[in-house]
N, C-alpha and C positions, 0 to 999 in steps of 0.2 A: 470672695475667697473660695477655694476650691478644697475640699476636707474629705478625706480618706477615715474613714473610720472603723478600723479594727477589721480591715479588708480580707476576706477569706475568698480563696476559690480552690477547690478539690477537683480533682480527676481520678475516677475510680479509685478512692481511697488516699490520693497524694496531694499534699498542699503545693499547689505549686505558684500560688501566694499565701501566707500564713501571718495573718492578723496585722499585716500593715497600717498605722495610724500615720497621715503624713496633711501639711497641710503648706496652700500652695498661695501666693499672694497674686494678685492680679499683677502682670508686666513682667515678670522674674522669666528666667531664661534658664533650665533647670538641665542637667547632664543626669540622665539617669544609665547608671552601669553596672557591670555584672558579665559573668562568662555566660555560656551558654546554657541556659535549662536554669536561669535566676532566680527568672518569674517576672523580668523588665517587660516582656511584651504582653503579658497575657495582665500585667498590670493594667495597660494603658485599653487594652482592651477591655477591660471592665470598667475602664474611666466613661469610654466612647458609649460602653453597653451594649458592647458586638458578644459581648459574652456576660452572662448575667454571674452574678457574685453566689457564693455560697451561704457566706455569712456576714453580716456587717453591713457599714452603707457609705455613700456616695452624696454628699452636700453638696451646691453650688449659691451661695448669695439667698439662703435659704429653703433654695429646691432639693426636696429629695429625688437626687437623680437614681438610685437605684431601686425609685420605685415605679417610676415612668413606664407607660406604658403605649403604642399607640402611635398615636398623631403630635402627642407631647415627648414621649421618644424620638420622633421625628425631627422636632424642634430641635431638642436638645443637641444629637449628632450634627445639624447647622449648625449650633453656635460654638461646638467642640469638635472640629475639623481634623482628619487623620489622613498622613503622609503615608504610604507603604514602601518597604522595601522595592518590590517589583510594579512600582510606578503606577495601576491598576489605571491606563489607560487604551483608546480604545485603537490599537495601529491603523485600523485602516480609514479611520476618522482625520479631517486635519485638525491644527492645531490648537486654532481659533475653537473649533465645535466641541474639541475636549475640556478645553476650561470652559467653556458654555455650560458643561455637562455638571458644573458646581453649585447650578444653579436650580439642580434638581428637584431640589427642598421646596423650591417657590413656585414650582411647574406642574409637577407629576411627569412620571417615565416616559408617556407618550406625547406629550408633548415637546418636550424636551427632545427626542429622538426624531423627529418632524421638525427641529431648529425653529418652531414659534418663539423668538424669542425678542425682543425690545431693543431698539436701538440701544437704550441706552444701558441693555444691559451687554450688547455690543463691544460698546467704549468703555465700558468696565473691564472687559476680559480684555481687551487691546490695551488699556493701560497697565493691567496688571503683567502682561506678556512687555510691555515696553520696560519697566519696572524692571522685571531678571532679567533685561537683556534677548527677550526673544522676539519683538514684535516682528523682526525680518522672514520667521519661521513660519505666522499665523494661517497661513494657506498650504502652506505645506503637510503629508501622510505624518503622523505623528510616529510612525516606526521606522524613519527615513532619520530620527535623531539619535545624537550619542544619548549615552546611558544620561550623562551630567545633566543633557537638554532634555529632554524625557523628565526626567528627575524635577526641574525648576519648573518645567507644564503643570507638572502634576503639584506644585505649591502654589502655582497661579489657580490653578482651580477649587484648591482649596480653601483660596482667598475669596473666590466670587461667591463663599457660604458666607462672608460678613463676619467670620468666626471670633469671638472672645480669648478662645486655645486652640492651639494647634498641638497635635499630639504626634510625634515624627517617630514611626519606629523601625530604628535601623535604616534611616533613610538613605546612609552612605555606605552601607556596607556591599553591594555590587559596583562598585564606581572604584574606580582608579585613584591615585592621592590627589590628581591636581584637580579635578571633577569632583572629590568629595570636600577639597577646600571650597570651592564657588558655593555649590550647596551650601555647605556649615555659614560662609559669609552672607547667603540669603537670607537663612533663616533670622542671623543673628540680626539682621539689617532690620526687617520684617517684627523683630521685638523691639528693637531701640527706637526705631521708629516711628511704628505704628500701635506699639504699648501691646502687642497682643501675647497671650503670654504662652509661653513654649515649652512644653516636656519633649525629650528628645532622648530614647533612648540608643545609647553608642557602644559599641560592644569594645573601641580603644581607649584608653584610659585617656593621654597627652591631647587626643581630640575634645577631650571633656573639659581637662582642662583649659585650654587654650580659649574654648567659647563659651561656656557655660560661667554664670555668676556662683550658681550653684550645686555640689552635687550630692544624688542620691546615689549609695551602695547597694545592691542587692547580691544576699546569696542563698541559695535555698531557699527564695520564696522570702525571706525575712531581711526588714532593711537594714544594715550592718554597720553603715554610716550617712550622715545627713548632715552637710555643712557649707562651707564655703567654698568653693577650687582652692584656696591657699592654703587649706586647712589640710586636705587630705595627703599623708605623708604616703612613702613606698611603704612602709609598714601596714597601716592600714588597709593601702592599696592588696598587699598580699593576702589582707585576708579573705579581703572582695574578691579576689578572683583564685586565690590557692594554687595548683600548680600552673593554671595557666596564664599567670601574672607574666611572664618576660615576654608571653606571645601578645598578649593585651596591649603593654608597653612599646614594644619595640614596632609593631606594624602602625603604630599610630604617625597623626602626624606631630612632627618634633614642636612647631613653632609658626604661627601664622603670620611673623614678624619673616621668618625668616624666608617661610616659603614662597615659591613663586607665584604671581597674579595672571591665573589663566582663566579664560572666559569671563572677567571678572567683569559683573553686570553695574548700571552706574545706580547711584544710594536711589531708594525710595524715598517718595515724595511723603510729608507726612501726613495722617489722615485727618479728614476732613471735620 
């Protein structure tokens, strides 16, 4: 279990998380939302430990993660693997060497960057790439891909950490609707799966619902709702995001029943 406790982080005087207590069960597939300036990313950024916390702490299965330091920091970022919006891959690299590049934790930088790397962790990154649907891609300039392809490279290689979480922030929000469905049905695949458990923060409300089992509200830094997708009414919803609830709503996407299956990559295999 993954435990949030009494979570703080300040910026010159501003909480822009304020005393979050949350707690995460292994396998759950979590919708974390909120307008913009919530505190969803700088959340999950303190989960990773890309940003240290102010006040409070960070549990995992009995590690204190917010006190790691190190080569035990290290560790920990492997086995809680983070999605970015703007994909943080390498373009001029191909595509195969990018998800290689997941493998970083087990390498060091330079070697790593000198492609020393094992067959068999080879046919890891090729199944993982076969997996969303891109193994056709794997020799190819990795900035030669759409946004959506780019987007699924960059969850394969976050897969090649072996990770327990995946931590996705705003992974969809530069992507198109039909490019951010393929995504959201990766990720979800990749939890059902493969059991690995997924926070995802999404700045559309109907996107949250649609995939997530569960969601979190944030607004001003403070969680405002924590429950089911069925549970959360438009009321609610108003409060989470306050005036800009119709833009939240209506840019989303409406229904993954309804929508169309574009790029859609075939189910993962499940894990070993």
């Amino acid at each position: 279990m993954l435990t949030l406790d009494n979570l703080t982080k300040s910026f010159q005087g501003v909480r822009a998380v304020d005393g979050v207590s949350l707690s995460f069960e292994p396998g759950q597939m979590v919708g974390v939302i909120g307008a913009s300036g919530a505190g969803k990313s700088t959340m999950l950024r303190l989960v990773n430990r890309l940003s240290d916390p102010t006040g409070g702490r960070i549990v995992c299965q009995g590690l204190e993660v917010s006190a790691l330091r190190g080569r035990a920091l290290m560790a920990w970022r492997a086995r809680c693997a983070m999605i970015f919006q703007q994909f943080n891959l390498v373009g001029r690299l191909d595509v195969l060497t990018n998800v290689l590049l997941g493998r970083l934790n087990k390498h060091g930088f330079a070697t790593s960057m000198l492609g020393r790397f094992s067959d068999a962790e080879r046919t890891m990154a090729l199944e993982a790439l076969d997996h969303l649907g891109l193994a056709q891609t794997a020799l190819q300039r990795a900035d030669t891909l759409s946004g959506g392809q780019q987007q699924r490279v960059a969850i394969a290689k976050a897969l090649l950490q072996e990770p327990e979480i995946l931590l996705a922030d705003e992974p969809i929000a530069s992507l198109d609707p039909r490019n951010a469905q393929t995504v959201m049905e990766a990720l979800r695949r990749i939890n059902r799966e493969q059991g690995i458990t997924v926070l995802c923060n999404l700045h559309t409300l109907d996107t949250a619902r649609a995939y997530c089992d569960r969601i979190v509200g944030m607004r001003q830094g403070r969680v405002v709702f924590d429950g089911p997708a069925a549970a959360l009414s438009d009321r609610q919803a108003r409060e989470i995001y306050g005036v800009a609830f119709d833009e939240a709503f209506h840019e989303a996407m409406t229904s993954t029943s309804l929508a169309p299956a574009v790029e859609r990559a075939p189910a993962l295999a499940p894990a070993a």
